[in-house]
N, C-alpha and C positions, 0 to 999 in steps of 0.2 A: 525527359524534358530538356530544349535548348535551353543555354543558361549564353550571358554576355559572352563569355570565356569562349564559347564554341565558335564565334566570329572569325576568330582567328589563327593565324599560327605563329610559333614563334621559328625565328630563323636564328643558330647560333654558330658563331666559330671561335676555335679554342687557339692558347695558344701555349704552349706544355714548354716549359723552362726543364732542361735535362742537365744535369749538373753530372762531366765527362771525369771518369772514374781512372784519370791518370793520375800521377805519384806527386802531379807538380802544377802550377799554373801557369794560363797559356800562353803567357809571354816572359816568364820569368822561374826560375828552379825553387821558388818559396813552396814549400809544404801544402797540400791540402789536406791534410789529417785534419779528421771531425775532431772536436772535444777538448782542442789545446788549450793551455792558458792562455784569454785574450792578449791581440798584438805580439803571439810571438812568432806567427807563420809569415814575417813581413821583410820587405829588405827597403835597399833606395829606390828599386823599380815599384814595388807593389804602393810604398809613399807617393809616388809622383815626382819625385828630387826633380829637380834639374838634371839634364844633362844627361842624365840615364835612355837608355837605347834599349826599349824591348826586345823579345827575340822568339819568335813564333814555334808554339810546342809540336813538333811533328805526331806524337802519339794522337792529339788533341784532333788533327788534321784528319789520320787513321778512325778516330772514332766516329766523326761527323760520317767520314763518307759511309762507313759502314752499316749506321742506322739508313743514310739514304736509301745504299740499295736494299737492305731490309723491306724499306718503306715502297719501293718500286719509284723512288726518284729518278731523275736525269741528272746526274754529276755535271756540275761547273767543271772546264778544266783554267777556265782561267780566273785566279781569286786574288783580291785584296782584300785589306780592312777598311773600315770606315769610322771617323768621330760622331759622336753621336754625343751634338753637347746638352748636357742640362746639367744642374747641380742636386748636389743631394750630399748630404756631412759625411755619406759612406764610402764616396768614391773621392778620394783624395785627390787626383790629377783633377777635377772638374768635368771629367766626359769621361764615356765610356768607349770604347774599342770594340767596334760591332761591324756586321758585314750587311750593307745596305741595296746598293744596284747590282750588285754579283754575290747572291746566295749562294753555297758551295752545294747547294742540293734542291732540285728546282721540279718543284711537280708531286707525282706519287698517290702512294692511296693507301690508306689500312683498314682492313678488312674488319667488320664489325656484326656480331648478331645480333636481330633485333627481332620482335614480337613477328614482323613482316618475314623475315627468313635473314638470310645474309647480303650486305651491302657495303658497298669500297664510299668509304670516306674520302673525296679529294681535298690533296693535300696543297698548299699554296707553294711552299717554303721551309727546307731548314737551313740555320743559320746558324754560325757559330757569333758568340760574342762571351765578352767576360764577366762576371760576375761581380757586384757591388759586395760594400762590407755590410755590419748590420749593426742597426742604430737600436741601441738597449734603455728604454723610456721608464721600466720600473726600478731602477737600482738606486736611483737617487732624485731626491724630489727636488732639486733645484736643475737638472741639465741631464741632458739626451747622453749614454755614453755610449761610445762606437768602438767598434772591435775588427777591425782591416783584415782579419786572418784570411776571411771570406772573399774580400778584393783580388780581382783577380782571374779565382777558378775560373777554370774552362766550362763554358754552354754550349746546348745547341737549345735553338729554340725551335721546336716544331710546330706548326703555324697550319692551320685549314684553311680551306677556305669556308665561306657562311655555309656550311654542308650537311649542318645536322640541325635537329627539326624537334628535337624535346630534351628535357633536362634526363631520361631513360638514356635518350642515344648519347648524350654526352658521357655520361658516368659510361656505357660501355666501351665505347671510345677510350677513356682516359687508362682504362683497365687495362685497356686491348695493348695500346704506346706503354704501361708501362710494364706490363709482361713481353713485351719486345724490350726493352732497352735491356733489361735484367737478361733475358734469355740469354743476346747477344755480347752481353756484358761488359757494355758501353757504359753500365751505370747502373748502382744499386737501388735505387728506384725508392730510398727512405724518404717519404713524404714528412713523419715527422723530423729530420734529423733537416730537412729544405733543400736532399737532392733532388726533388720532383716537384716541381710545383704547377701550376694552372689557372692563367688568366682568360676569362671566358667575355666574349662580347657578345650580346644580345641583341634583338632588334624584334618587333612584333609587327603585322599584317595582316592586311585583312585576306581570308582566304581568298584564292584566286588573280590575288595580286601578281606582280612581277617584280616590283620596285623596291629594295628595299628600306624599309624602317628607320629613323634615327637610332643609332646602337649606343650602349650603356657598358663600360669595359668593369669586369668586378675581379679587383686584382686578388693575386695572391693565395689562390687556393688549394689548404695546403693538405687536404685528404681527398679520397676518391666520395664518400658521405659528402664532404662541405661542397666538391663540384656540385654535385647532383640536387643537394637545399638550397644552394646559391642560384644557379639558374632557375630553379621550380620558382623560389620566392621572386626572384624580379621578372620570371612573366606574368605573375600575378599582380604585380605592383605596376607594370606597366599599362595593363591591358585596364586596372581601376583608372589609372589617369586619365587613360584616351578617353576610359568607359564617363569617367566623370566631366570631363570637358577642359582637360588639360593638354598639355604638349610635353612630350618627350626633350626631357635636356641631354644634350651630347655630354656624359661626364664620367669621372673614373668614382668608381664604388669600393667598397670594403665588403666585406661577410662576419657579422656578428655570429658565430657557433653556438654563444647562451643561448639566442633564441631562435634563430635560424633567421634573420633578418639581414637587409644591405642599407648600408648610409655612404650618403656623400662625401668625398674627399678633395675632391677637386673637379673642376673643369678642364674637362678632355683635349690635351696635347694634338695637334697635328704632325704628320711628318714634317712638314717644312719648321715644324717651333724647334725639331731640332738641330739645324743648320748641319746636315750632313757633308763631310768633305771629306777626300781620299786621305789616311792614316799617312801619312810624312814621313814616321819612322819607323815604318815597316813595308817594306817590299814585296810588289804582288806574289804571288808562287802559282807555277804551272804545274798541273798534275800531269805525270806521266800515264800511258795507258798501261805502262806494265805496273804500278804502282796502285794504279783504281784494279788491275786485277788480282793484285797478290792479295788486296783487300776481303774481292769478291770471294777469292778461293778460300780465305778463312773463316768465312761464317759459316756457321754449321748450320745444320739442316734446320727449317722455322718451324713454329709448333703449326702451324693450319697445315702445311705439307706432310706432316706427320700422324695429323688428326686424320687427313685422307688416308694415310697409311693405313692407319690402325683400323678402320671400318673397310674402308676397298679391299684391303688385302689380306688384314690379318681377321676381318667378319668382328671386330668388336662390334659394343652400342657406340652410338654418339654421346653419349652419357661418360664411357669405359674412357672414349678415346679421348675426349675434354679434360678429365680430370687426370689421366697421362699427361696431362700437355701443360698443365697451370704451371708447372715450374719444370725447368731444362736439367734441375738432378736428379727429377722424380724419373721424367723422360729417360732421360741416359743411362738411371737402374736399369728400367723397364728394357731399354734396346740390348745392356749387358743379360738380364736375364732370359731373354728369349733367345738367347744364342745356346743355351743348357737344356730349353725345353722347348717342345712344340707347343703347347697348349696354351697356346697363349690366354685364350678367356680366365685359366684358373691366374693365369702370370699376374692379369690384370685386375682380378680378384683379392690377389694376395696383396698387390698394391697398393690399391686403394683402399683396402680393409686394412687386414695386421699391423702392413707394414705402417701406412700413416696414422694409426690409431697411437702406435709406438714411439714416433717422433713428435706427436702431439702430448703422448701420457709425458715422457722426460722430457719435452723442449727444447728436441734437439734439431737438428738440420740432416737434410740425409746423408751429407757428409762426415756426421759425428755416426754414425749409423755403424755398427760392428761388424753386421752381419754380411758376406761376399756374397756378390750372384749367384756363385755358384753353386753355395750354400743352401742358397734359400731354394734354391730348383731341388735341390735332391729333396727338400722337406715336401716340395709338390708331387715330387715321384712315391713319395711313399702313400699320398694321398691316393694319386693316379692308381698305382696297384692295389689299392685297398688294405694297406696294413694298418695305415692309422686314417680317422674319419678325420673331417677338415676341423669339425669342432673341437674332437679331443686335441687335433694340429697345432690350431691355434692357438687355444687359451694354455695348453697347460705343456707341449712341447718348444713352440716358439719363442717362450719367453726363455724358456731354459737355453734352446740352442744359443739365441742371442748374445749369452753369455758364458759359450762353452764353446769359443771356434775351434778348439781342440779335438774338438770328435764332431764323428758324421751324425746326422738326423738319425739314423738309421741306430747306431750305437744307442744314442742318447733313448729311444724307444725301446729297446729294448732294457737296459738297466732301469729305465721307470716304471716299465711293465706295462708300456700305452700299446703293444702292438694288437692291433685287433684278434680274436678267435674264431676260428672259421673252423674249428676241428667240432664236426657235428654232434657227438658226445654233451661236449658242455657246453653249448648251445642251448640243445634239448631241456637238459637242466635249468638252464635260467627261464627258457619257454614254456616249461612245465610249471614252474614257479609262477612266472606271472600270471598263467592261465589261474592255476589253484585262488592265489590271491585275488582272484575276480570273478567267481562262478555269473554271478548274475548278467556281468558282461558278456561271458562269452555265450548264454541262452540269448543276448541283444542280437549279437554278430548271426549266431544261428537260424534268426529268425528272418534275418535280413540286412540288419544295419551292419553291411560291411563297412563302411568309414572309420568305425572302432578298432581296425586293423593297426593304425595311428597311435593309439594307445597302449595297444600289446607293447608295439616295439620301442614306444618312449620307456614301459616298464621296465622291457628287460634291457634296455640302456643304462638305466639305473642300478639296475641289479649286478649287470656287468663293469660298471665305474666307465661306460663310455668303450669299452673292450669288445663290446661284440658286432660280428659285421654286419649291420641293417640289413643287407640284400639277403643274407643267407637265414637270417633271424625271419625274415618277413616270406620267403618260401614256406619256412621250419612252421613260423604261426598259419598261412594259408592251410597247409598239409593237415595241424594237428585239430584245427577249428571247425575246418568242415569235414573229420574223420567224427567226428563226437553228435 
C-alpha cells in the first residue's frame, strides 16, 4: 500500500570534517595530542595575540592532496587561504582560516555499494580549513568553559555534492570516506575522540522533480549510527510538514542520540554572512607537479583495487575479498602471507576466521599480533598436506603456536601429539570401534541410509582426539560397511 512517504525522495549531501593526523597544527607547531590537560596545547598564534604571523603546515598540505587523489579529485595547483568571519567563544582570533574560492581538491567521487550494485558518489570539494576549540557546557553551572587545545588542528573537509538519495546511502558513504582516510593514513578516523565528524543537508521532493527542496543542515554527527538516524528522522519530519500543510525552514539542526530526534539551533547562515576575504597573512603556495607526484607515488594500493584483486585474480568470494579489505593491516597480512603460500582461499580462511577471532578474543590490533606471515603459512601447509585437520589447526594448535614463535607449527604438532594418523593399522581400530559401538546404525547404513557415513567419521574423530585423517577414515568406513 502507497503511504504519503512514497511521494517523495529525499536528496542529501554530506559534508565529512577530517581532522589531519600530523604532529602539529596548521599554521603553527602547538601539539595536537588528544587527551591533554585543557589549554595546554596553546601558544600566541593558537590565542589570536596580536601581531603573530601563522605559518602554513606543509605535512597538512601533503595530507589534503593525498585524500584528493585517493578520492579521484583534480588538484588546485594554485592555493590560498581564506577568512571565514563569524564568532563563536572557541575560536579565539574571531574567524576561522579556511579555503573558499580555491579548494585544494576540486571534483572526484567515492565509490559506494548500494542495495542497486555499485555507484561513484560526486564529490563537490575538499578543502582544508582549521579547527575550532571546544566549548565545555556541563562543568559548571554558571558559564560555558573552552578548552583552545583543539583550535587550530588541521581539516580537510569533504564536501558532496546533493548525490545521495537515503539515509542507507549516506551511512555507506560515510563508511566508505572513513575507511579511506584511515587506510591512507591521513587520519585515524575516531568518530568518538571528534576526528571524524559529519554534517548532513537534506532537502525532500517530490518524485520526478528536478529542483531542489529547501535544505535543513544537521550539524555535528559524530558516529556512522547517528549519520544514518539523523538523516532517516528529518526525512521523516520533513515530509509530515509538507505532508501537513507546512513549509520547510532553511535552518541548522542538532541530533538528539537519547531518542534519535533533530531540534532547531539556529537559522541557516549563508555564504556571503560570512564575509569571506583573501587571508592577509598567509601567502598563496603553488604546488609543484613533482611534489603532487611524489604524493601520488606514496599512496599505497586502495582497498576496491585490491577487492578486484582478490576475486579477478586470486578467484576469492566478494564476501573473502570485502572483509580483506575493511582495514589496510588486515590487507597488508594477507599480501605478506600469500607470498609463503599459494592457496590463497585457505590464506583467506585463516584470516578472517582464527586470526580475527584472536584479535577480537584479546583486543588487540593486528599489529599487536605475535604471530609472522610466515609462520602462519607453514600452519596452512600442514593443513594443506594433511597432517593436521584445520579444526584440530585452529583451536588447539594455533593458539599455542601464537605463543611459541620459537618453534615451527610442525615441531609444535608433533610434541602435542595433534599430527593426524594415516597408518592403516590404527585407523582400523578406531573404525572397528565405532562400528562395534553402533550396530543398529550400521544395519541403517546397510540398508541404504548412506548419509550415516557422517556419523561413523564424527565417531571415530572422537575416539581419535581429532588425530585421524577423515579421507582415509571415510574410505576405511566405506570398505568395512559395505563388506558386512
Amino acid at each position: 500500500m502507497n503511504t504519503p512517504f512514497d511521494k517523495y525522495e529525499a536528496v542529501i549531501g554530506l559534508e565529512v570534517h577530517a581532522q589531519l593526523a600530523t604532529k602539529s597544527k596548521l599554521f603553527c607547531g602547538d601539539s595536537i595530542a588528544f587527551g591533554a590537560e585543557p589549554n595546554t596545547h596553546v601558544s600566541p598564534i593558537t590565542l589570536g595575540h596580536p601581531g603573530t604571523l601563522p605559518k602554513t603546515n606543509k605535512k597538512a598540505v601533503e595530507y589534503a592532496i593525498k585524500m584528493g587523489l585517493a578520492c579521484n579529485c583534480e588538484i588546485e595547483r594554485y592555493n590560498y587561504f581564506a577568512r571565514k568571519n563569524y564568532f563563536y567563544p572557541d575560536l579565539p582570533k574571531g574567524y576561522q582560516v579556511s579555503q573558499h574560492t580555491t579548494p585544494i581538491c576540486k571534483g572526484g567521487y567515492v565509490t559506494i555499494k548500494t542495495e542497486n550494485g555499485t555507484r561513484n558518489v560526486q564529490l563537490n570539494r575538499i578543502h582544508m580549513e582549521e579547527d575550532a576549540g571546544k566549548s565545555i557546557h556541563d562543568m559548571d553551572d554558571e558559564y560555558t568553559c573552552v578548552d583552545y587545545n583543539r583550535a587550530g588542528t588541521p581539516l580537510i573537509e569533504i564536501v558532496t555534492e546533493p548525490d545521495l538519495y537515503s539515509a542507507e546511502e549516506a551511512w555507506q558513504y560515510v563508511t566508505e570516506v572513513r575507511r579511506l582516510v584511515q587506510w591512507i593514513g591521513v587520519c585515524d578516523g575516531n568518530m568518538e575522540e571528534g576526528s571524524l565528524r559529519c554534517d548532513a543537508n537534506v532537502s525532500i521532493r517530490l518524485k520526478g522533480e528536478t529542483e531542489l527542496g529547501t535544505k535543513v543542515e544537521v550539524k555535528n554527527l559524530n558516529s556512522i549510527r547517528n549519520v544514518k538516524h539523523a538523516i532517516q528522522h528529518e526525512i521523516e519530519r520533513m515530509i509530515q510538514v509538507v505532508e501537513s500543510g507546512g513549509k520547510i525552514t532553511q535552518q541548522t539542526r542538532s541530533f538528539d542520540a537519547t531518542n534519535d530526534t533533530t531540534f532547531s539551533i539556529r537559522d541557516k547562515e549563508e555564504a556571503n554572512d560570512y564575509r569571506y576575504f583573501a587571508e592577509p597573512d598567509l601567502a598563496p603556495f603553488l604546488l609543484s607537479e613533482s611534489f603532487i607526484e611524489s604524493v601520488q607515488n606514496s599512496l599505497p594500493a586502495l582497498p576496491q583495487a585490491l577487492q578486484n584483486k582478490y576475486q579477478n585474480d586470486l578467484g576469492l568470494t566478494e564476501y573473502d575479498a570485502l572483509q580483506l579489505c575493511m582495514e589496510k593491516d588486515i590487507a597488508d597480512y594477507y599480501e605478506a602471507l600469500i607470498e609463503h603460500t599459494g592457496n590463497y582461499k585457505a590464506a583467506a580462511n585463516w584470516m578472517n576466521g582464527p586470526v580475527k577471532h584472536y584479535l577480537h578474543e584479546h583486543k588487540i590490533a593486528l599489529k599487536e599480533f605475535p604471530l609472522q606471515p610466515h609462520q602462519l603459512a607453514d600452519l596452512l601447509k600442514l593443513v594443506e598436506d594433511g597432517k593436521v585437520n584445520f579444526s584440530v589447526a585452529s583451536t588447539k594448535l594455533f593458539p599455542v603456536l601464537v605463543n611459541s614463535n620459537d618453534k615451527t607449527a610442525l615441531q609444535l604438532a608433533t610434541e602435542l601429539n595433534l599430527l593426524q594418523v594415516s597408518d592403516t593399522n590404527e585407523l582400523e581400530t578406531w573404525v572397528q570401534m565405532a562400528m562395534d559401538k553402533m550396530p543398529d546404525k550400521v544395519k541403517e547404513y546397510q540398508k541404504g541410509k548412506k548419509g550415516l557415513i557422517g556419523l561413523f567419521v564424527g565417531e571415530v574423530k572422537k575416539l581419535s582426539k581429532g588425530k585421524a585423517d577423515p579421507k582415509v577414515v571415510t574410505e576405511l568406513l566405506e570398505r568395512k560397511l559395505n563388506q558386512q
